[in-house]
C-alpha positions in Angstrom: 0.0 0.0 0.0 1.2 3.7 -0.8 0.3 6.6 0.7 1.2 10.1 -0.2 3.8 12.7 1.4 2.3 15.7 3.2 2.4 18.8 2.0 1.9 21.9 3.6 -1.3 22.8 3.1 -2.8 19.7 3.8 -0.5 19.5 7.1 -3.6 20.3 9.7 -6.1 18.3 7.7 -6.7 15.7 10.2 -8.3 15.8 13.8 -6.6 14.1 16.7 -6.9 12.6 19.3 -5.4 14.0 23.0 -3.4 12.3 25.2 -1.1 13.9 27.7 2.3 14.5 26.5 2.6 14.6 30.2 1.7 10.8 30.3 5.1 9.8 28.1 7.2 12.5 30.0 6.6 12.3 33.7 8.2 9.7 36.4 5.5 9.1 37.8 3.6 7.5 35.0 6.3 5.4 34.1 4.8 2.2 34.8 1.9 2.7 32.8 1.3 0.7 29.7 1.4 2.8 26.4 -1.7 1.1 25.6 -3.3 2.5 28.8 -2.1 5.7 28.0 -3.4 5.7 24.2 -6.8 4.7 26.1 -6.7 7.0 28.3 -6.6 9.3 25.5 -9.7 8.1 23.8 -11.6 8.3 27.2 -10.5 12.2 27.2 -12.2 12.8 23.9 -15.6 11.4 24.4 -15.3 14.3 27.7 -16.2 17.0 24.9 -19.1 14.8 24.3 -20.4 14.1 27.5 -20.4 18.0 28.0 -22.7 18.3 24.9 -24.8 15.7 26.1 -25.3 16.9 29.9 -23.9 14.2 31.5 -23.1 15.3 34.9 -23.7 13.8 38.3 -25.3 15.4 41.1 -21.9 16.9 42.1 -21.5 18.4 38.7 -19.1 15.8 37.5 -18.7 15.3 33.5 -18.9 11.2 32.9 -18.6 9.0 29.6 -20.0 6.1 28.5 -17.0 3.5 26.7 -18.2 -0.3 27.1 -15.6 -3.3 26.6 -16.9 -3.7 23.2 -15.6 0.0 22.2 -12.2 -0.8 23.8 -11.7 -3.8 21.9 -13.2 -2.0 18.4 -11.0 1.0 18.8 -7.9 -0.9 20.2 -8.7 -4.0 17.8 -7.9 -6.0 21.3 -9.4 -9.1 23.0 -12.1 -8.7 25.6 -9.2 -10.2 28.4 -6.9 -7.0 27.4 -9.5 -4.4 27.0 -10.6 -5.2 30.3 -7.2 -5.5 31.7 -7.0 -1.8 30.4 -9.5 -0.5 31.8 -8.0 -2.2 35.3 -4.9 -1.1 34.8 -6.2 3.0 34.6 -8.6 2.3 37.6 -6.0 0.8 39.8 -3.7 3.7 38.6 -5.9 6.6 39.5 -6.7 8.0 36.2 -10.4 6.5 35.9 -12.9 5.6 38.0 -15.9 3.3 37.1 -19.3 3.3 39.0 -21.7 0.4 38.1 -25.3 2.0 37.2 -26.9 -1.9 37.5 -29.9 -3.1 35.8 -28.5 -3.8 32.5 -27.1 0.1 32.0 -23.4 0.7 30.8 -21.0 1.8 33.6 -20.4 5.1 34.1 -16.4 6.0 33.8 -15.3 9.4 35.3 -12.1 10.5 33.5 -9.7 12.0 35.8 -8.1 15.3 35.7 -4.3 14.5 37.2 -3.3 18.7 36.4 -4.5 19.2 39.8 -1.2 17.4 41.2 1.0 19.1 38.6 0.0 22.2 39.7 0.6 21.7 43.0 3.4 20.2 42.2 4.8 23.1 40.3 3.5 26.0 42.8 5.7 24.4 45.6 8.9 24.2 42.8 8.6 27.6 41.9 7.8 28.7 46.0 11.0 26.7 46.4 12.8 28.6 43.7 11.6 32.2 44.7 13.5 31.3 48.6 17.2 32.4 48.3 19.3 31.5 51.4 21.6 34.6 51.4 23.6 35.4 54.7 21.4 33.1 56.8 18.1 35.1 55.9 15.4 34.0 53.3 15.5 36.7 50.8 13.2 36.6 47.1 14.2 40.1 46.2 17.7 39.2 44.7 17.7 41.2 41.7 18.2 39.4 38.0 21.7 41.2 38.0 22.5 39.9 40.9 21.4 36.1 40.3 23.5 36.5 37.3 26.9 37.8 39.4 25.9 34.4 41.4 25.6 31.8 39.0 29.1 33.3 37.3 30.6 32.3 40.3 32.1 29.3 41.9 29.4 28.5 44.3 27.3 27.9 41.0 29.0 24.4 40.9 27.4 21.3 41.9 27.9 19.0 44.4 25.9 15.6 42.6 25.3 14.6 46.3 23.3 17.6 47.6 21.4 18.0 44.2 20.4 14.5 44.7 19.4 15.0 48.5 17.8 18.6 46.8 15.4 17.0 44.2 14.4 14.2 47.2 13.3 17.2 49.1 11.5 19.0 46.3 9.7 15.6 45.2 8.6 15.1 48.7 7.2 18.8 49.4 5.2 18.8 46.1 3.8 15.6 47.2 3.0 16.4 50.8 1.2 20.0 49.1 -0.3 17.7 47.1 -1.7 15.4 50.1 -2.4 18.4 52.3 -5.1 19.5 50.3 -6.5 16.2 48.5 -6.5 14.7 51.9 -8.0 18.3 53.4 -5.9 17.9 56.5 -6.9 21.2 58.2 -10.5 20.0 58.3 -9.3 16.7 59.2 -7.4 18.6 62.2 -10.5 19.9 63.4 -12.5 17.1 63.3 -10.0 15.1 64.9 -8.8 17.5 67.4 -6.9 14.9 70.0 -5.7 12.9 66.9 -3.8 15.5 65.0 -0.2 13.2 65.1 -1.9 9.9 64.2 -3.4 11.7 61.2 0.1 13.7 60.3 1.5 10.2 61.2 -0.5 8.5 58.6 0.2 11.3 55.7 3.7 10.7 56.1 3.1 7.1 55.9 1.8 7.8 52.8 4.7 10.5 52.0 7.0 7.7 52.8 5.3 5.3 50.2 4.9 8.0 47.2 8.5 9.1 47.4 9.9 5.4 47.9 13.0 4.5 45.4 12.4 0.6 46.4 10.7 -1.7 43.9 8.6 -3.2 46.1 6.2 -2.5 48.9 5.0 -4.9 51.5 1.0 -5.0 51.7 -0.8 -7.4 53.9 2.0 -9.8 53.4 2.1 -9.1 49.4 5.2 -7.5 47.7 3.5 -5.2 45.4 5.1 -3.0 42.8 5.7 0.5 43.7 4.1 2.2 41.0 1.0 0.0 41.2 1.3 1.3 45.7 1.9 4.7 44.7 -1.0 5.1 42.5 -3.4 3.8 45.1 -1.9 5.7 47.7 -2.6 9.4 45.3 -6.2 8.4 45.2 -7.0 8.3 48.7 -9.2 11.4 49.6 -10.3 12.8 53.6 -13.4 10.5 53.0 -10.9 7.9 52.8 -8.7 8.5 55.8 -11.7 9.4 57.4 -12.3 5.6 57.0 -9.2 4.3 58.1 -9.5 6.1 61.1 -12.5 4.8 61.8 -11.1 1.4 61.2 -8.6 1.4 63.9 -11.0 3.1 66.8 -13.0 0.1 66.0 -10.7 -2.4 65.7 -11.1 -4.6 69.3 -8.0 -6.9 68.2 -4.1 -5.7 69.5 -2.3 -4.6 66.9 1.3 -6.0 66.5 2.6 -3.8 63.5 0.6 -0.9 63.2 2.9 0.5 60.5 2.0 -2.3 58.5 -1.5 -2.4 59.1 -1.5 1.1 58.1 -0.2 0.3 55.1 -2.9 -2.4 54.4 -5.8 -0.3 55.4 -5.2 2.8 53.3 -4.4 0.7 50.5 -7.6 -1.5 50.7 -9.5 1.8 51.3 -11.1 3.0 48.3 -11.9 -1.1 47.9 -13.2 -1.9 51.0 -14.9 1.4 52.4 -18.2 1.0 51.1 -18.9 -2.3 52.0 -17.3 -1.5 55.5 -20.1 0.9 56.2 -22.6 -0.8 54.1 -22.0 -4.0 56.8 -22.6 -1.6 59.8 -25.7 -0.3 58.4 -27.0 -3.5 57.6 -26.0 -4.4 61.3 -28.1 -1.8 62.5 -31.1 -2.3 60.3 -30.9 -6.2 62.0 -30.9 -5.1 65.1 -33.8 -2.7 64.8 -31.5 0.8 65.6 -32.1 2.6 62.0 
């Protein structure tokens, strides 16, 4: 088969698809298959559509409808791998699925990861506007002045403190990150006399996120890193609300809270509904609700 060169008139005739260059570029996404990330990119497209359409939850939030049978028609895969997809972005973080029951399609929200990146780059550039000069912060250097700096010696770096440098960075843009998607100052208030088992638990999962090890123990599991990591950026405060709920009503001793931590904010966003679901069932039995 032959096709044609492109010319330049005819070099914007098609229309495109989207996917994050962000998705190919960043660390964090590493461990994502490209075929996740080339669906990923379909799912973001039919977002235009659902905004056409009106559909939006209660809370305002746009949805899309893509059964297995559009997967495997627009990836020209097997059910086993378009549902393995569609796994693989759920356990990552960057879709969440919500069965409608009663024969209708599930409902896939497409998430929005800029929110992290901003954050992420709002701490970077706080960190960049601090100056340590003559043991006072100082952001009013002047640009003449940054340039008589960098022309100097001190401008040379030591590989050992840039390395401990961008570990610090990394975790700072993740803990602004968790501060807010985990709404710790409401948290505070709500749980006045537990404000260090909650900063204790966010650094848990600061500890996790910014891990360099392959692996991470869970419920006696080795787990990949990545696969931890992701889990661990989708808890929210409803979430931790939950896993603090789990261990003030947890009767049994705990030998190794760290990792039953672990286990519980991991299992989380699995296990929370049917956790309260149980109690209200429990009540219903015994006649309180």
């Amino acid at each position: 088969m032959v096709f044609d060169y492109f010319y330049e008139e005819q070099s914007e005739s098609y229309s495109f698809y989207r996917i994050p260059k962000m998705l190919f570029t960043e660390e964090i996404f590493e461990a994502l298959s490209t075929d996740a990330k080339v669906l990923y990119g379909l799912l973001l497209d039919r977002i235009s559509l659902s905004r056409e359409n009106g559909w939006l939850d209660d809370a305002g939030r746009v949805y899309v409808y893509y059964t297995i049978k559009s997967v495997k028609k627009s990836l020209r895969c097997a059910n086993t791998k378009a549902c393995g997809l569609l796994r693989e972005l759920d356990e990552f973080g960057l879709i969440e699925r919500k069965k409608q029951g009663l024969g209708k399609p599930t409902i896939i929200y497409v998430k929005d990861f800029t929110r992290f990146r901003k954050a992420e780059l709002l701490d970077s550039e706080k960190q960049n506007s601090v100056i340590l000069h003559t043991g006072t912060l100082d952001n009013r250097i002047s640009e003449s002045n940054k340039t008589e700096i960098n022309n100097t010696e001190s401008n040379k770096t030591n590989p050992i403190l840039s390395g401990v440098d961008k570990d610090m960075d990394e975790r700072a843009s993740y803990r602004t990150y968790l501060n807010a998607q985990l709404d710790m100052d409401i948290m505070h208030e709500r749980y006045p006399y537990d404000r260090e088992t909650l900063d204790a638990i966010m650094n848990l999962m600061l500890d996790v996120i910014c891990s360099k090890r392959k692996t991470i123990r869970i419920a006696g599991d080795d787990k990949p890193v990545n696969v931890v990591k992701s889990q661990f950026l989708k808890i929210n405060s409803m979430h931790l609300e939950y896993v603090m709920d789990c261990m003030k009503k947890n009767p049994a001793k705990v030998r190794n809270i760290k990792q039953y931590l672990l286990a519980a904010i991991y299992n989380a966003p699995l296990t929370m509904q049917s956790y309260y679901q149980a109690w209200v069932n429990n009540d219903m039995a015994e006649g309180r609700i």
